[in-house]
C-alpha positions, 0 to 999 in steps of 0.5 A: 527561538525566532517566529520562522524557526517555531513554524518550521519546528510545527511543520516537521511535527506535523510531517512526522505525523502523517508519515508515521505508522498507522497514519493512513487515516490521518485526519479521519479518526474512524479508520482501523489500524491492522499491525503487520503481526495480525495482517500477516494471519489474515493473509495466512488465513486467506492462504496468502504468500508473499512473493517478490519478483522483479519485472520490467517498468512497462510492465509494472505500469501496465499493471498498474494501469489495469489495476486502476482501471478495474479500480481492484489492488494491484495484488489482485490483479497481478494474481488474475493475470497469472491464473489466465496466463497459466489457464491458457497454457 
């Protein structure tokens, strides 16, 4: 195997690894990987639904853009604006 062909064989191990499960903290050992089984109890506990729903791009960048702002998760936000939507009903 030529030189080239083992630095690109090194890099697509190395992509492999950060686009992997668990690798949000590649390179910061210290981070803690919840599964998706134990992250749905914690959302269960919490009292927490998925719910998927399908909006407009201008308003997705909108809340995005509140989201950053506030620097809080989008979730977060979105449930916000829903409550204060529906208050004000």
């Amino acid at each position: 195997m030529k030189k080239t062909g083992m630095a690109k064989s090194d890099a697509k191990k190395l992509m492999g690894k950060m686009l992997a499960p668990g690798a949000a903290g590649f390179g910061n050992t210290d981070t803690v990987v919840v599964d998706k089984r134990e992250q749905r109890r914690r959302d269960q506990a919490l009292g927490l639904v998925p719910f998927a729903v399908k909006l407009n791009s201008e308003l997705v960048a909108q809340l995005q853009a509140l989201a950053k702002d506030g620097g809080k998760d989008l979730n977060e936000v979105v449930a916000d604006v829903l409550a204060r939507g529906l208050a004000a009903q």
